[in-house]
PABANU-955489 format. One record per atom (N, C-alpha, C): x, y, z. Coordinates in steps of 0.02 Angstrom, whole numbers, plus 50000, padded with zeros to 5 digits. Example, Ala and Ser with C-alpha at 12.3 -4.5 7.8 and 13.67 -1.06 7.14 Angstrom:
2
506604971650390 506154977550390 506604983550390 506424988850354 506844994750357 506455000250394 
// end
This chain:
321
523614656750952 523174650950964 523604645050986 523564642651034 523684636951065 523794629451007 524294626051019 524424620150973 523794615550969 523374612351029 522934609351064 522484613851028 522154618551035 521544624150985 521704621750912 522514622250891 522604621650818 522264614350799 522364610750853 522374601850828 521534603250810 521064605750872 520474604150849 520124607350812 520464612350758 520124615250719 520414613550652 520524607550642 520784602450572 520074603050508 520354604850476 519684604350422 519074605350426 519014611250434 518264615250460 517844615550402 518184610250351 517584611450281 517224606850320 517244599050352 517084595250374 516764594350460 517174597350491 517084600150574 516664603850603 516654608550571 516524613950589 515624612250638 515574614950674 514844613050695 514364617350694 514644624750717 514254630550689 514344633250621 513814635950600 513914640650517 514154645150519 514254648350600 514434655050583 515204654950605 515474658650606 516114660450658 516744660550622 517384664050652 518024663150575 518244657650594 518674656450565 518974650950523 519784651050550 520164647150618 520844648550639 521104640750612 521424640950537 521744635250561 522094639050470 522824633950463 523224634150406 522924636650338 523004641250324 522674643250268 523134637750210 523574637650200 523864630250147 523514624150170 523174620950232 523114613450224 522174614450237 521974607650222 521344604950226 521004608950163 520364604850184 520014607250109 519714612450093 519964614250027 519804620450002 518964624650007 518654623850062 517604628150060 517924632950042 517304636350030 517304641950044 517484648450083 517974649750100 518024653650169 518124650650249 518234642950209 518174637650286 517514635850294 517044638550243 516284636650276 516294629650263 515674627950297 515614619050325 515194616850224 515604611450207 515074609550162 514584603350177 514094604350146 513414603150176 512994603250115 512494598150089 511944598250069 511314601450090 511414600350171 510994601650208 510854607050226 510454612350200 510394620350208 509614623650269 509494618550309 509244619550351 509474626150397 509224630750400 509504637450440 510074639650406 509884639750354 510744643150321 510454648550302 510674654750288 510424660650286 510784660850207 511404659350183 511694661050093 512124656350089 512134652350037 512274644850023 513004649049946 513504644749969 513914647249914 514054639249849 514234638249790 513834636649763 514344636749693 514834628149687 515264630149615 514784628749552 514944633949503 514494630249426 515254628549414 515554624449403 516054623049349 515694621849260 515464626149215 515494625049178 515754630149125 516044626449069 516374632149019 516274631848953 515704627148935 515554626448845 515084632048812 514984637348830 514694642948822 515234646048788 515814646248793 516274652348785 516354651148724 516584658548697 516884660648615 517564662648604 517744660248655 518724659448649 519024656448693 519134658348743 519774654148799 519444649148845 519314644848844 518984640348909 519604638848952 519164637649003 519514635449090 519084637149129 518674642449135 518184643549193 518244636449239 517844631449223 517794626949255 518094623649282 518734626949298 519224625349351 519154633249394 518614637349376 518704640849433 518274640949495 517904638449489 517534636049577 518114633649631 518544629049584 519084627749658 519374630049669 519784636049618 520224639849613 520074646649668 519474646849656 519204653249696 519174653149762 518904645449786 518984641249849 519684642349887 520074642049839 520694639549882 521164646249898 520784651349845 521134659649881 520704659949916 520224659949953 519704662950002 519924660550064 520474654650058 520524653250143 520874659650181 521254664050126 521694668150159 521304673950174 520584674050180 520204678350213 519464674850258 519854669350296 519344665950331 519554668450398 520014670850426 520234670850491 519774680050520 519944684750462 519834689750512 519084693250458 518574697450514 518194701350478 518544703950405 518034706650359 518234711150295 518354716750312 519044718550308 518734725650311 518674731150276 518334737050341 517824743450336 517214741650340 516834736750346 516384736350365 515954737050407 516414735950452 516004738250549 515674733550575 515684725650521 515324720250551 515804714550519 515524707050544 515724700550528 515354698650512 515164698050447 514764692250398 514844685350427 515374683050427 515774675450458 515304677650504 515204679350554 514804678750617 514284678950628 513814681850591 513254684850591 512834680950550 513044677850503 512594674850448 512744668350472 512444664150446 512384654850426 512714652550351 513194654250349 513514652750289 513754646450283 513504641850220 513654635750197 514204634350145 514394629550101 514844626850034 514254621650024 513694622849972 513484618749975 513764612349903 514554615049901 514784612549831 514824613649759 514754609749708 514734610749630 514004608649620 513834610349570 513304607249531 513554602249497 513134594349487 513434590049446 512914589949386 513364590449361 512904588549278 513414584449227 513084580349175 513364578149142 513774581249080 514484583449082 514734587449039 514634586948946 514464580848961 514234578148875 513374577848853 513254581348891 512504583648886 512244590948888 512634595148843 512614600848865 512094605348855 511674599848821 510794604748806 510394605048878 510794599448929 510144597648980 510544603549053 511044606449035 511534608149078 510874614749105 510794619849066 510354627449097 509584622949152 509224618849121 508884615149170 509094614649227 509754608549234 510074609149269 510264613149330 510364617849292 510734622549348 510004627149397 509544627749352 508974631749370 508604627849427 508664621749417 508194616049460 508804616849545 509534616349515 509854616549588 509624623049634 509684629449581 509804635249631 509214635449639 508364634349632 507924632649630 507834628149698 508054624649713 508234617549789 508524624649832 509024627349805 509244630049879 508794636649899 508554638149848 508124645549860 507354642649907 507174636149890 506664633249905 506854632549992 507224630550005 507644629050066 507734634750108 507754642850066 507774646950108 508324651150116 508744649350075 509444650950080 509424657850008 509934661550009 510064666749952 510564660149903 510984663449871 511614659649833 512004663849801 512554662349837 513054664749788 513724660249747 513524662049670 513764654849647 514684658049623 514974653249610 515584652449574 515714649749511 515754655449455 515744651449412 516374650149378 516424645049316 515934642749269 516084652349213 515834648149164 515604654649130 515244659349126 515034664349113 514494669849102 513734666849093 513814661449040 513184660849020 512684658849100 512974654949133 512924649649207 512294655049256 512634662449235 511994669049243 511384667549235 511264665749189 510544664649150 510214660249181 510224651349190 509814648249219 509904648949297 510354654349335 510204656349403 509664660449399 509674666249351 509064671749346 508384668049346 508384664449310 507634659149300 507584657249355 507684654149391 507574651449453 507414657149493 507614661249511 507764669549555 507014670549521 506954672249468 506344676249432 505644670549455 505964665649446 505254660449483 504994662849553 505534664449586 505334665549660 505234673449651 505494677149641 505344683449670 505174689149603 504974687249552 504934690149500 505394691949478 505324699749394 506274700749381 506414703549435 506994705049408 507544707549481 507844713349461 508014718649474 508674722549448 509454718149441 509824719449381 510274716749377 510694723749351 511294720549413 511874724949418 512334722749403 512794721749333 513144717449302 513814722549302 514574719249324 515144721649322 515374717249250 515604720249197 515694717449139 516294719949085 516604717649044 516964718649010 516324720448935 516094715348922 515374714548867 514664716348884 514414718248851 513664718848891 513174712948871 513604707848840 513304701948818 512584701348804 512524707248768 511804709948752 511824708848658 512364702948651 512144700848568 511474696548549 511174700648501 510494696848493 510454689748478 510104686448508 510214678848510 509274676348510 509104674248470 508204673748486 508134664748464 508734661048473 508644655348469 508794650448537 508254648648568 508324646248617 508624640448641 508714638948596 509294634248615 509924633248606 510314638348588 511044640548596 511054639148678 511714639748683 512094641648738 512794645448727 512574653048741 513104656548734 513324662148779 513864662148791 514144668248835 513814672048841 513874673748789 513704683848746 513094686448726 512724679648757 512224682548751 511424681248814 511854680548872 511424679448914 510774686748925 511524689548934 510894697548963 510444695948914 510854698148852 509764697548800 509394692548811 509434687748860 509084683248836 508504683748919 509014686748964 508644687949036 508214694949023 508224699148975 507914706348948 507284700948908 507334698348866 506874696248828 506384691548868 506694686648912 506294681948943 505894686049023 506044692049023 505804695549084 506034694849151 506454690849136 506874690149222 507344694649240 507384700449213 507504707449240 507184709849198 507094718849238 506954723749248 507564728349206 507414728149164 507944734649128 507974741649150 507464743349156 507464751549183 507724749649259 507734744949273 508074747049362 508774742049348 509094743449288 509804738949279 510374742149277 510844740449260 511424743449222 512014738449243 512374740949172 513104739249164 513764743049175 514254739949221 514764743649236 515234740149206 515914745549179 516534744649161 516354740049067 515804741749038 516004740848981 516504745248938 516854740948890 517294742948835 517314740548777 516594737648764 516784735648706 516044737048655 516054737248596 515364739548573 514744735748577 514204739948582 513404736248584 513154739948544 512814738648484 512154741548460 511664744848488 511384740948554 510754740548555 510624736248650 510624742248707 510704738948767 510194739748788 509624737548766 508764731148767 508574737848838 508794743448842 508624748648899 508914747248959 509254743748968 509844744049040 510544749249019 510354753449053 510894757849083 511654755749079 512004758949047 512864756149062 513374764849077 513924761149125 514404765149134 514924762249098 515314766149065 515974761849014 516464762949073 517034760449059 517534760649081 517954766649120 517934769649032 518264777749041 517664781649088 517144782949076 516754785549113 516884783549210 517014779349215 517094775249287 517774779149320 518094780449260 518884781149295 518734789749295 518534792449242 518364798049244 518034801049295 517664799449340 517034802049366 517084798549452 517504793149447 517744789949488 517234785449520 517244781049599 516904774949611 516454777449662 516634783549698 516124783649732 515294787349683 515424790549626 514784792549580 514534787449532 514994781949536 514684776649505 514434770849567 514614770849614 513984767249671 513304770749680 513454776849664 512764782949666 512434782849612 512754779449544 512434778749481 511914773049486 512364766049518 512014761449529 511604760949589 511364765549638 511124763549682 510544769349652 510594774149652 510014777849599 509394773849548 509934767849514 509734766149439 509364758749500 509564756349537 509134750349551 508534753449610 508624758449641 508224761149709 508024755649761 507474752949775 507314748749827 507064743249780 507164739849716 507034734649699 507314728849711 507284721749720 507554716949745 508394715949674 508834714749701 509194715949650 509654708949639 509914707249579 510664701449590 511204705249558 511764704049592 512434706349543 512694698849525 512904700249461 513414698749422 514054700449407 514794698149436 515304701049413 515694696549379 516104697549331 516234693949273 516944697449295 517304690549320 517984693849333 518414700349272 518204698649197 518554702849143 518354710949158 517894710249211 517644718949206 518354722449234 518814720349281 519444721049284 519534722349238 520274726149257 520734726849194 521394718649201 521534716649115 521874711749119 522734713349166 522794717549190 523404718149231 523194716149308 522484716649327 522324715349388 522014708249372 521684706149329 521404697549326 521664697249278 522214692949250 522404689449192 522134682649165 521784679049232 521704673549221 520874675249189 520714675849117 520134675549108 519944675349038 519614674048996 519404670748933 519534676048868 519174681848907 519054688048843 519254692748855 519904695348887 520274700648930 520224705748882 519914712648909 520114718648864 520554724648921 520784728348875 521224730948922 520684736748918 521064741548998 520464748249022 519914748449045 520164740649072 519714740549150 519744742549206 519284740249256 519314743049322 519884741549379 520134744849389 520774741749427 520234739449513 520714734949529 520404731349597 520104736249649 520594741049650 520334744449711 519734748649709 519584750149626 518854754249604 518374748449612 518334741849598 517794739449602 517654738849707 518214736649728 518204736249794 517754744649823 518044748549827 517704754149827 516874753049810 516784751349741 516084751349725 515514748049749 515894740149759 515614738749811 515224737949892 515934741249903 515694743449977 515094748649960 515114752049933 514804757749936 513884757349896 513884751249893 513324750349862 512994746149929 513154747549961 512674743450056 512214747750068 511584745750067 511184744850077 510544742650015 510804740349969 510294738049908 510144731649930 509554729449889 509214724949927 509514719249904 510084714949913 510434709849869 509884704449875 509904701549823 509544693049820 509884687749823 510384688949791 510854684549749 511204687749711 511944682249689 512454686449662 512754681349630 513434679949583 513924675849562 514564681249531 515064675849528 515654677149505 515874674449458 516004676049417 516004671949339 516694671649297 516954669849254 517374668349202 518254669349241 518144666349279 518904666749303 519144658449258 519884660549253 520064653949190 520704653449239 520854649549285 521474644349317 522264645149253 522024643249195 522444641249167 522664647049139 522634652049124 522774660449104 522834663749167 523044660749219 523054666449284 523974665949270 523874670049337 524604669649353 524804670949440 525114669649478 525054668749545 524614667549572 523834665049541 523484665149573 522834673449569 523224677749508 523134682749555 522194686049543 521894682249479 521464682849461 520894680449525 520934673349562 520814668749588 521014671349650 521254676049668 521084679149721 520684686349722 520734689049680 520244696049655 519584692549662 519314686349620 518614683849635 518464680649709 518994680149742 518894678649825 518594683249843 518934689849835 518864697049870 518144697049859 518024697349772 517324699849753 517014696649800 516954688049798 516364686549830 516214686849894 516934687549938 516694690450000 516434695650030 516644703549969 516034708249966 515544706649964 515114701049913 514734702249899 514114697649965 514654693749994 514344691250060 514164697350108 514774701850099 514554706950157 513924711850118 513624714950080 513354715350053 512604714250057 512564705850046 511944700650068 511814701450146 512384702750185 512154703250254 512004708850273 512184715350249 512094721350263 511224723350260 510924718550199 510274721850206 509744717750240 510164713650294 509884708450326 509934708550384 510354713550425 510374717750483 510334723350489 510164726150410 509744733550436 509084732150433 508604725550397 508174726550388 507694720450425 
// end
């Protein structure tokens, strides 16, 4: 690329004039979007709006999440320049992809925070756009589902997880990690029989009828019969994923709150992913990455990866269908 090309493609969080197209300029300088996407309030013709929760007062041990929206930002530039690949297409090109930023909420108000968040992704769904958020903690799941379940009823939920955060919780006004799923099973904003959980390892009583693959089972049986598990278990229902960076194993994401070891190594979830194209995505997020427990970065770039699957993904059933 030409010096003169380099000059005018300075900060394409800001520049940029189209939504679609890659991204040629310094992956170290200008500001950290999404992938280089343009940030914007303005979601007029945007086809999937990406979307930080920074929040972390949910958690039951390590906080930091909420330094991972930028964190996640700022590994993704190093996959703004070329298609994903194996795909056979360019998301960057094909879609209207936005940064439509953080959610602001007042951090010392943390009863008004799930409102909050339901009323934003609520604005952008209204607007027309899908979302895929950055989170923030696990719980940050929950008042996206509400909003999602407003518009399109439940959903299948396809959750990548360390926990099945399926601890019984019947007091509505907690805010807790661990216990979102039960609370999206109980409140009807999914569909249990068209759910499931991948890469748990840790115990549940009682999984409210969503489907889980453990860990060992995953490695056992391998990634391409567990995309066939999950694409079986949701069929043609409108679906959201959830991946909770810990569904890794802590040698591949270190940076994260509740690390158990005999997780999924990167390249099985990558695999799984791909291989789950053609489900009907709605919406998706990336959850519990912790800045301050990483190390090179290296967590904070695994949730880059995820979410740019999960862009390709959102677009796949939007040019076959």
């Amino acid at each position: 690329m030409a010096l003169e090309d380099a000059k005018s493609q300075v900060d394409l969080a800001f520049t940029r004039d189209d939504l679609r197209g890659l991204a040629f300029e310094n992956a170290f300088g200008g500001a950290p979007s999404f992938l280089r996407r343009r940030y914007t309030k303005d979601l007029r013709g945007v086809d999937l709006a990406i979307t930080g929760v920074p929040f972390d007062q949910a958690v039951t041990h390590r906080t930091g999440p909420r330094f991972g929206p930028r964190a996640i930002r700022e590994a993704s530039a190093l996959q703004a320049f070329d298609p994903p690949y194996g795909w056979g297409y360019s998301p960057l090109e094909e879609l209207a992809i936005a940064d439509c930023g953080d959610l602001a909420f007042d951090y010392a108000r943390v009863a008004e925070f799930p409102a909050a968040l339901t009323a934003h992704v609520r604005g952008i769904l209204g607007q027309g756009a899908g979302t895929i958020a950055l989170g923030g903690d696990h719980f940050v799941s929950l008042p996206i589902l509400r909003a999602y379940a407003e518009r399109f009823g439940p959903l299948a939920l396809v959750q990548f997880d360390a926990h099945s955060d399926l601890w019984r919780d019947d007091d509505p006004g907690r805010i807790d990690h661990g216990t979102w799923t039960y609370k999206a099973v109980k409140e009807g904003l999914i569909d249990p029989g068209r759910s499931i959980q991948v890469g748990i390892r840790t115990e549940c009583d009682d999984y409210c009828g969503v489907a889980f693959i453990d860990a060992r089972t995953a490695h056992e049986r391998g990634a391409a019969w567990v995309a066939a598990q999950i694409k079986a278990r949701v069929g043609d229902a409108r679906c959201y994923i959830s991946f909770d960076i810990d569904a890794l194993d802590p040698a591949f994401a270190p940076g994260t709150g509740t690390p158990v070891w005999g997780g999924l190594a990167s390249w099985q979830a990558a695999a799984i992913l791909r291989d789950l194209a053609g489900i009907d995505l709605a919406g998706a997020d990336v959850v519990e990455v912790s800045p301050p427990f990483d190390h090179g970065n290296i967590t904070a770039v695994a949730a880059a990866h995820v979410a740019t699957e999960l862009i390709c993904l959102y677009g796949w059933t939007r040019r076959k269908g």
